[in-house]
C-alpha positions as CSV (number, residue, x, y, z in Angstrom):
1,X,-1.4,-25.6,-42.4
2,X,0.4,-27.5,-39.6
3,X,2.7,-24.4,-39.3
4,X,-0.3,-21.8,-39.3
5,X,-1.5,-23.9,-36.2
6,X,1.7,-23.8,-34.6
7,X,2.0,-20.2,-35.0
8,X,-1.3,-20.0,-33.5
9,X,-0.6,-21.9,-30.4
10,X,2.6,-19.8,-29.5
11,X,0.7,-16.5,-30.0
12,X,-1.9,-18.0,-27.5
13,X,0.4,-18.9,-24.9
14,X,2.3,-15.9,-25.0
15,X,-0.6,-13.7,-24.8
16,X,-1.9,-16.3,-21.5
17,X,1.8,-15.0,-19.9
18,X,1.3,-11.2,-20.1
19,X,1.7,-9.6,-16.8
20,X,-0.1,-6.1,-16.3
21,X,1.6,-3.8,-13.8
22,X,-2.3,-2.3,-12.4
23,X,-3.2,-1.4,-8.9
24,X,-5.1,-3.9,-6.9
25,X,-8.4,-4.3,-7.4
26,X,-10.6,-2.4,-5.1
27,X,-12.2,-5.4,-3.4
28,X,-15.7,-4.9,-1.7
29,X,-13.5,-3.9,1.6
30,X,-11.8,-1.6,0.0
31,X,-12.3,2.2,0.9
32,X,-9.6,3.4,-1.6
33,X,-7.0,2.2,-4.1
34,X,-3.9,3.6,-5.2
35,X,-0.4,2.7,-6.4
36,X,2.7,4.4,-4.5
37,X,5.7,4.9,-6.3
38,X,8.7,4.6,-4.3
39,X,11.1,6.6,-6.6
40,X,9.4,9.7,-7.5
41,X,9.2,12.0,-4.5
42,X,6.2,13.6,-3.7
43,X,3.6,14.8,-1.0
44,X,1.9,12.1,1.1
45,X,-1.4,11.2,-0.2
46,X,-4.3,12.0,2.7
47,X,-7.2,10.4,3.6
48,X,-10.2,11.1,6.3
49,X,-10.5,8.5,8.9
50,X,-13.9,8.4,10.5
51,X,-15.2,6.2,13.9
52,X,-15.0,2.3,12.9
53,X,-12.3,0.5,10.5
54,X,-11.3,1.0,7.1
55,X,-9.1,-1.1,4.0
56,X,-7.0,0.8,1.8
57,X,-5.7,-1.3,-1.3
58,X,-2.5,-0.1,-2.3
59,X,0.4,-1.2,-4.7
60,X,3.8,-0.3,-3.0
61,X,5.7,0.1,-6.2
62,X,10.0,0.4,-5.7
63,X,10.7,-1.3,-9.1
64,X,13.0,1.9,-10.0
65,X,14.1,2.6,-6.5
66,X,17.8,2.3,-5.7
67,X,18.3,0.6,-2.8
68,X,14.8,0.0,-0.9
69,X,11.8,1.8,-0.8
70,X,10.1,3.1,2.5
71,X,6.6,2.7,3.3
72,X,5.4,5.4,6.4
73,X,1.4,5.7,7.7
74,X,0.9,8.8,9.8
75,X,-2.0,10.0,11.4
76,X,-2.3,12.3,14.0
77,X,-5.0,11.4,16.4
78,X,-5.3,9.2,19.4
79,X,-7.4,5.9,19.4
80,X,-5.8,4.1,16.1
81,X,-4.7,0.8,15.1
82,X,-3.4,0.2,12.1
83,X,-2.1,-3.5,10.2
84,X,-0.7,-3.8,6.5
85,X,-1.1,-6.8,5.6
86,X,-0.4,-8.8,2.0
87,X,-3.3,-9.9,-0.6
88,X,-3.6,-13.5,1.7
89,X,-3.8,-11.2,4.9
90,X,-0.7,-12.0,6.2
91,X,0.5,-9.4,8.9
92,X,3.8,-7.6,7.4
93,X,3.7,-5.3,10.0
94,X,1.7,-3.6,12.8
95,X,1.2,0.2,13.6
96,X,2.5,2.1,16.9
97,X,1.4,5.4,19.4
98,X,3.9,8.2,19.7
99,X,3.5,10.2,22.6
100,X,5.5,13.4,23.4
101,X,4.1,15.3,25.9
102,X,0.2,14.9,25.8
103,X,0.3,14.4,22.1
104,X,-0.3,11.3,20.7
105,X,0.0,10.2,17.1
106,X,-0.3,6.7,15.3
107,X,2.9,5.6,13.4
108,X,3.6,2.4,10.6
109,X,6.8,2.0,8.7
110,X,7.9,-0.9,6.7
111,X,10.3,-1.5,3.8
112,X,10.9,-3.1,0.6
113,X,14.0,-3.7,-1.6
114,X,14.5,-2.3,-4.9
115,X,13.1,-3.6,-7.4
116,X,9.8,-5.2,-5.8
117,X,6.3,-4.3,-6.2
118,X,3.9,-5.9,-3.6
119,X,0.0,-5.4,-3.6
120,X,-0.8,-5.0,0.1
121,X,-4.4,-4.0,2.3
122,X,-3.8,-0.8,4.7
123,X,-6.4,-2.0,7.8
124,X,-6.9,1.0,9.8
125,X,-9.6,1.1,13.3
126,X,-10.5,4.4,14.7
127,X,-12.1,4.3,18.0
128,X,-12.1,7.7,20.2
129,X,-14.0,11.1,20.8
130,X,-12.7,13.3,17.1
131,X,-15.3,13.3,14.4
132,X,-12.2,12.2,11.8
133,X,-8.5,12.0,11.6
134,X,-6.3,13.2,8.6
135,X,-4.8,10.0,7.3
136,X,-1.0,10.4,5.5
137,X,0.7,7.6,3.6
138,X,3.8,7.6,1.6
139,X,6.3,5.4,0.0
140,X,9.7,7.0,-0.5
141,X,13.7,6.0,-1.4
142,X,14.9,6.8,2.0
143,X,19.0,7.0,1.0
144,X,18.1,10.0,-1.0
């Protein structure tokens, strides 16, 4: 009997330890969720940005990248800020205008090393006279 319960108190613990690789919860903030795989190329995923602010949960996945994987925000609009931040809100990294000639677009990039997987929030204000702007976000091996 005392080995029954023994057996019984390992197969409880190591069930308490599993780790599930799933995208962040969409929290009540949340507009969208999705998980970005850093090693398999493919098109940037869009999104419509209308007037006011909007959270995107994502999961930044580079666990079978090589060297790093490369986050990159793109929309192409005037009047945007944009903040990714981690699940405790801390800033990793702040968004930035281009301007050539009288275009202006709104540009993030920030990287991870190989092997990491980070939940993070995409925070994204749109202030300006367009109805919506064409969101883009990727995540990419960039020594490819």
């Amino acid at each position: 009997m005392r080995g029954l319960a023994m057996g019984f108190a390992v197969v409880a613990v190591a069930t308490g330890c599993a780790k599930l690789d799933l995208p962040p919860e969409q929290g009540t903030l949340c507009s969208s969720s999705l998980v970005l795989d850093g090693s398999q190329p493919t098109a940037p995923t869009e999104f419509d940005v209308d007037l006011g602010s909007t959270d995107i949960c994502m999961q930044l996945d580079a666990s079978r990248n090589i060297v790093q994987a490369h986050f990159q925000l793109s929309i192409d609009a005037p009047g945007i800020t944009s903040t990714l931040v981690d699940l405790d809100n801390v800033p990793l990294r702040e968004g930035w205008d281009v301007q050539v000639g009288t275009h202006t677009s709104h540009d993030l990039e920030w990287s991870l090393d190989a092997g990491e997987i980070r939940d993070v929030v995409l925070h994204v204000s749109r202030t300006g006279t367009h109805a919506s702007a064409l969101l883009r976000v990727s995540l990419y091996e960039p020594f490819e």
